[in-house]
BALOBA-1460 file (C-alpha; in Angstrom, 3 decimals):
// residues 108
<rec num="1" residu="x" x="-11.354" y="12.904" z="52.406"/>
<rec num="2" residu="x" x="-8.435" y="15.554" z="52.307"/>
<rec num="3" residu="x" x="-7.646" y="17.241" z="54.228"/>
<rec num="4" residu="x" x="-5.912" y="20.793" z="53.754"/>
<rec num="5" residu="x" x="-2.485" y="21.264" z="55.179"/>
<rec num="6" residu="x" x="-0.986" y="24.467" z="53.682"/>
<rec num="7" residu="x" x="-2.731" y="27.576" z="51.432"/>
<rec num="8" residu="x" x="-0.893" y="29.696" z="49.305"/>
<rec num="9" residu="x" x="-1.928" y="33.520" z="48.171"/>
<rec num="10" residu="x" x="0.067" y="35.279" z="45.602"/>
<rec num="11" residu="x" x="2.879" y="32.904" z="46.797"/>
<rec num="12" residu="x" x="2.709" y="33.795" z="50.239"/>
<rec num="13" residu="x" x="1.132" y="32.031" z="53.248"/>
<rec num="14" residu="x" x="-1.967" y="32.584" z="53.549"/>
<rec num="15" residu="x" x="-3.486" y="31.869" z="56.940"/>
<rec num="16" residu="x" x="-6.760" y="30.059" z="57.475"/>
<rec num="17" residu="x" x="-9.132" y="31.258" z="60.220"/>
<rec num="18" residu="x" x="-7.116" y="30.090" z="63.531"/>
<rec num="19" residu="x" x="-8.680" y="26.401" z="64.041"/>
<rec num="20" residu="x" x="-9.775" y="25.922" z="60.939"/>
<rec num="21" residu="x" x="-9.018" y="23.709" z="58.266"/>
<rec num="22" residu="x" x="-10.395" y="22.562" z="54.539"/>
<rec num="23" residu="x" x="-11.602" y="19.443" z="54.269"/>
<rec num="24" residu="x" x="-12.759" y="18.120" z="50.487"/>
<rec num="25" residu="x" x="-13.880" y="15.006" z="49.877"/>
<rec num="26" residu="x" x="-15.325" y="13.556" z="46.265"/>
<rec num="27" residu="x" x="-18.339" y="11.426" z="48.026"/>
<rec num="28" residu="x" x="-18.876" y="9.759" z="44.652"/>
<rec num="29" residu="x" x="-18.241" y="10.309" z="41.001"/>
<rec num="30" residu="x" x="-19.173" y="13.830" z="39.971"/>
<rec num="31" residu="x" x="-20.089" y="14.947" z="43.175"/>
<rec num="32" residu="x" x="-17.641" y="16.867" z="45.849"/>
<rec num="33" residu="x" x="-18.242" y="18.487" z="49.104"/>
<rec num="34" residu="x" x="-16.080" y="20.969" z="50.979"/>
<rec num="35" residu="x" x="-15.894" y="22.506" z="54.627"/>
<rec num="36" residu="x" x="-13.859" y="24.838" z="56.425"/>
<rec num="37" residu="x" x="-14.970" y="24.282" z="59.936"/>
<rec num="38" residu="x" x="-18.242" y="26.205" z="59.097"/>
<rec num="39" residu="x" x="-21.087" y="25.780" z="56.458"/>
<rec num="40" residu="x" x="-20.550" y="22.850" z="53.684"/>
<rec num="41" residu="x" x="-20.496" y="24.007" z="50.553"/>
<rec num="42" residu="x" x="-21.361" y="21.085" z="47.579"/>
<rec num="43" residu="x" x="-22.369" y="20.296" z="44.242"/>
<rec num="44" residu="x" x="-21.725" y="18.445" z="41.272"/>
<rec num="45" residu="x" x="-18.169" y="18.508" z="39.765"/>
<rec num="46" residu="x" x="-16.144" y="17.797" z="36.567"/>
<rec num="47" residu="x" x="-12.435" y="17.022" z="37.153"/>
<rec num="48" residu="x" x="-11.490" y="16.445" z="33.593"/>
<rec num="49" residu="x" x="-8.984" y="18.413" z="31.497"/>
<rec num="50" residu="x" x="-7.207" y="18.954" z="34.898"/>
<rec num="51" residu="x" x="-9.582" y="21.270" z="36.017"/>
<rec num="52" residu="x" x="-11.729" y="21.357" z="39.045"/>
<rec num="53" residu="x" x="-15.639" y="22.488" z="37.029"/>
<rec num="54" residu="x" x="-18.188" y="23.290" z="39.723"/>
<rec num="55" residu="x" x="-21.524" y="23.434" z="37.666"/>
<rec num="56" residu="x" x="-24.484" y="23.867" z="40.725"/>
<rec num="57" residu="x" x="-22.760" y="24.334" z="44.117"/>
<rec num="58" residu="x" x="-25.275" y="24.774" z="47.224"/>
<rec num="59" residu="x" x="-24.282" y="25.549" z="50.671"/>
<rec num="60" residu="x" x="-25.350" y="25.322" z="54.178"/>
<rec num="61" residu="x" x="-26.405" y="28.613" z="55.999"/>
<rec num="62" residu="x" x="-25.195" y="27.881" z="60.045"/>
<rec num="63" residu="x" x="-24.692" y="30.791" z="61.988"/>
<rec num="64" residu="x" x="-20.604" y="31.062" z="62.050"/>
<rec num="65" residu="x" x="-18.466" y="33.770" z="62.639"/>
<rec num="66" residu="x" x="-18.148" y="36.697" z="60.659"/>
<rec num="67" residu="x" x="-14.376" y="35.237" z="59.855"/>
<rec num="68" residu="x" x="-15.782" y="31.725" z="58.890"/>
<rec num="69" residu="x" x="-18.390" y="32.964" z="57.040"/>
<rec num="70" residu="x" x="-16.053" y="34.942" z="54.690"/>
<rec num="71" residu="x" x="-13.649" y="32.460" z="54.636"/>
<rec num="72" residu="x" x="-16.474" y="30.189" z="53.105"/>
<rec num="73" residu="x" x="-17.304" y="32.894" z="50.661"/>
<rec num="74" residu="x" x="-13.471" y="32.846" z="49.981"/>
<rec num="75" residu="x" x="-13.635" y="29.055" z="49.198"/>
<rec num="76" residu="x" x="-16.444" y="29.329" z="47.075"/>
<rec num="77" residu="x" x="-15.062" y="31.391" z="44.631"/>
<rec num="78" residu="x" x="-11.750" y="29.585" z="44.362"/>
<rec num="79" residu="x" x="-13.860" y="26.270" z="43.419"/>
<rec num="80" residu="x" x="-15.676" y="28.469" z="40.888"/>
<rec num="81" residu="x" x="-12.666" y="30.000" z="39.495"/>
<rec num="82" residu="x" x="-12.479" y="26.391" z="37.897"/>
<rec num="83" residu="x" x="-8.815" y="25.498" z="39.717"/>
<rec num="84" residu="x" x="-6.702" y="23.233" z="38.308"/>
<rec num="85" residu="x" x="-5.798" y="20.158" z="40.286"/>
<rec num="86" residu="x" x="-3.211" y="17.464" z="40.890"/>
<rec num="87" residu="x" x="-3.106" y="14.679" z="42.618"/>
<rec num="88" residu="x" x="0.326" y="12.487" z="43.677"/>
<rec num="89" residu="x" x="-0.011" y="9.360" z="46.236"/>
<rec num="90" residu="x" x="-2.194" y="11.058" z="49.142"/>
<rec num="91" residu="x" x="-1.342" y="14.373" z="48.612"/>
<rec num="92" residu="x" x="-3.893" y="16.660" z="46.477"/>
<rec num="93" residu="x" x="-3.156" y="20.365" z="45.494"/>
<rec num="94" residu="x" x="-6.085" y="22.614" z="44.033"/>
<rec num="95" residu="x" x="-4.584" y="25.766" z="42.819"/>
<rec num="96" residu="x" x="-5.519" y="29.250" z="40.613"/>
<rec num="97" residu="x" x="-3.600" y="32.124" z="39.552"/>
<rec num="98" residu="x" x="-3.342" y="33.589" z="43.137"/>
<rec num="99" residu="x" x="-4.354" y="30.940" z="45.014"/>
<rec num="100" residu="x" x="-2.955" y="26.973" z="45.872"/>
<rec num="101" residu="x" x="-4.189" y="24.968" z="48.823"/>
<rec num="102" residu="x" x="-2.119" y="21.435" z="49.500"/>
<rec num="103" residu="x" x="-4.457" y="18.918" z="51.109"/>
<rec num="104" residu="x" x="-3.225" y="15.644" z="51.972"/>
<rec num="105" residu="x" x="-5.552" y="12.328" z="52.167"/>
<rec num="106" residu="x" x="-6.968" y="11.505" z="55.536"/>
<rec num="107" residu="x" x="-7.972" y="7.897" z="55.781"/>
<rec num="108" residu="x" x="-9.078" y="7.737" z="59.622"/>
């Protein structure tokens, strides 16, 4: 699993709800799930070409905050927006246009 440890917007910070943090994990080949301290959002995935290719993503429906439920909204439609990706040693970055969140690998 990776977790995240620093987001990116239009080359800015960007900060996460307070508390929260994204957690991504590829369970097994061509499947990936994804939290933020919220729902879990999941599905099957395609990581060729560089590319992170979401083609059915489901995702819980808990009762969170307002905040964390947009925030999962938010991460939804960065994973659709077909990021690229990159990964070096135990550090992971998933990044768009606007957007880059740095994950590093936690093994606990």
């Amino acid at each position: 699993m990776f977790v995240s440890t620093a987001v990116t917007k239009d080359g800015a910070p960007f900060a996460l709800v307070p508390g929260s943090r994204v957690k991504l994990d590829f369970t097994r080949p061509g499947k990936l799930r994804l939290s933020a301290d919220c729902n879990i959002l999941g599905g099957d995935v395609d990581v060729s070409d560089g590319r992170i290719t979401v083609s059915v993503m489901g995702m819980t429906l808990k009762g969170c905050s307002e905040e964390l439920t947009a925030q999962d909204e938010w991460l939804a439609a960065v994973l659709t927006a077909r990021p690229f990706w990159e990964l070096s040693g135990p550090r992971l970055r998933i990044s768009t246009d606007e957007v880059a969140i740095e994950f590093t690998e936690d093994v606990a």
